[in-house]
N, C-alpha and C positions, 0 to 999 in steps of 0.2 A: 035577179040582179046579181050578177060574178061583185063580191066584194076586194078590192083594191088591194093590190100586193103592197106593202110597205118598199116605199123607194129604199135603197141601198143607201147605206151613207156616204155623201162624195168625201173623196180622200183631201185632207188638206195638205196644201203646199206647206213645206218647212221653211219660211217666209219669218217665225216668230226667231228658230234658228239664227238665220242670216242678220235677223236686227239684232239679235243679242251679240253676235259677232262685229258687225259694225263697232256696236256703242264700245264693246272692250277695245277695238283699236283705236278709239275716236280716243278713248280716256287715256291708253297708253301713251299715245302721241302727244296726247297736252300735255301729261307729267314727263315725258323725256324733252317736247323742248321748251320745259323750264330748267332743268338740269342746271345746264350751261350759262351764266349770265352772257348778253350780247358783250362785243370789244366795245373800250370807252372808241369810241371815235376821234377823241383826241391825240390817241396813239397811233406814230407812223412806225410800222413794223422795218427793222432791217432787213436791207435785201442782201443776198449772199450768191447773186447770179455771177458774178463779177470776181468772185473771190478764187484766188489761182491755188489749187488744191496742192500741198504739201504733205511728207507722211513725217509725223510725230521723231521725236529724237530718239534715237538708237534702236532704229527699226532697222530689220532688214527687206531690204526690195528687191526683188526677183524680177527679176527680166522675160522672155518669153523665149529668150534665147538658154535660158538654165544660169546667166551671170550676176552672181550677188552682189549687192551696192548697200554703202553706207554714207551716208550725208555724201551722198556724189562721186563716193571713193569705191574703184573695186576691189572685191574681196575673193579670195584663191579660193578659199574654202570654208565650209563651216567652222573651222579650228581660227582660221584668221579671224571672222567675226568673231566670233568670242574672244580671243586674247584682245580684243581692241574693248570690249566690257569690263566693267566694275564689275566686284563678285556680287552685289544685290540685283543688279540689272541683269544677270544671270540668269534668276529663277522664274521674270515671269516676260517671256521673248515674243515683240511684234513685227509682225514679216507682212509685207504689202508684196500680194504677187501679182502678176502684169495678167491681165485677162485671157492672154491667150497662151498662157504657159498652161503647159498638160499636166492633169494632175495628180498620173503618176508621175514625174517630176516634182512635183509640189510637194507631195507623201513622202518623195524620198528626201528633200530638204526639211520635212517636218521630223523624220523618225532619225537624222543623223544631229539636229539638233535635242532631241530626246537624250540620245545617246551621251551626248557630251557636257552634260547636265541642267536642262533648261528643265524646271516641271512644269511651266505650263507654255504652250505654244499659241498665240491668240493671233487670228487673221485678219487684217484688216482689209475692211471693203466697201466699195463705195453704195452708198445709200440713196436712189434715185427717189428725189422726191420732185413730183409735179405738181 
């Protein structure tokens, strides 16, 4: 009588893997969405779809054509806006430029505003939120 070769051992599936995987995002998931309390639902959120966008006081606005505006006024040159500033309003300058202005253009109204002593130059821009 040939005695019996020992069967090979079948390979197991990494099945125990995948569960241990699950169950940590199953846990992750409860604890982030506790995080957040829900909104009371007695709060009606403002809406600001409606709201006609303006740019901040003693901003300069750049056009797409290169022409600088102040509260609806234009400006010859960087040296005009500035003499129309206080000296504190000076040091930290907000310029809203037109989307379609280039932005070598832009660069060069940011580095002639350097020059004539603003130290910081901050750009304002809009923030599409959906």
């Amino acid at each position: 009588m040939i005695p019996k070769s020992p069967c090979a051992p079948s390979k197991k599936e990494p099945t125990i893997a995948l569960i241990n995987i699950v169950f940590l995002m199953l846990i992750f998931f409860m604890i982030a969405g506790t995080l957040a309390p829900p909104l009371d639902q007695s709060v009606s959120l403002v809406r600001t779809t409606e709201l006609e966008g303006r740019e901040p006081p003693d901003t300069l606005v750049i056009r797409a054509d290169g022409s600088l505006w102040l509260r609806g006024v234009p400006k010859a040159s960087i040296a005009d806006f500035l003499s129309t500033l206080e000296e504190e309003a000076k040091s930290t300058i907000r310029i809203v430029p037109d989307r379609d202005l280039p932005a070598k253009r832009l660069m060069i109204h940011t580095r002639n505003l350097r020059e004539n002593g603003a130290e910081r130059v901050l750009i304002v821009t809009e923030r599409a939120l959906q």
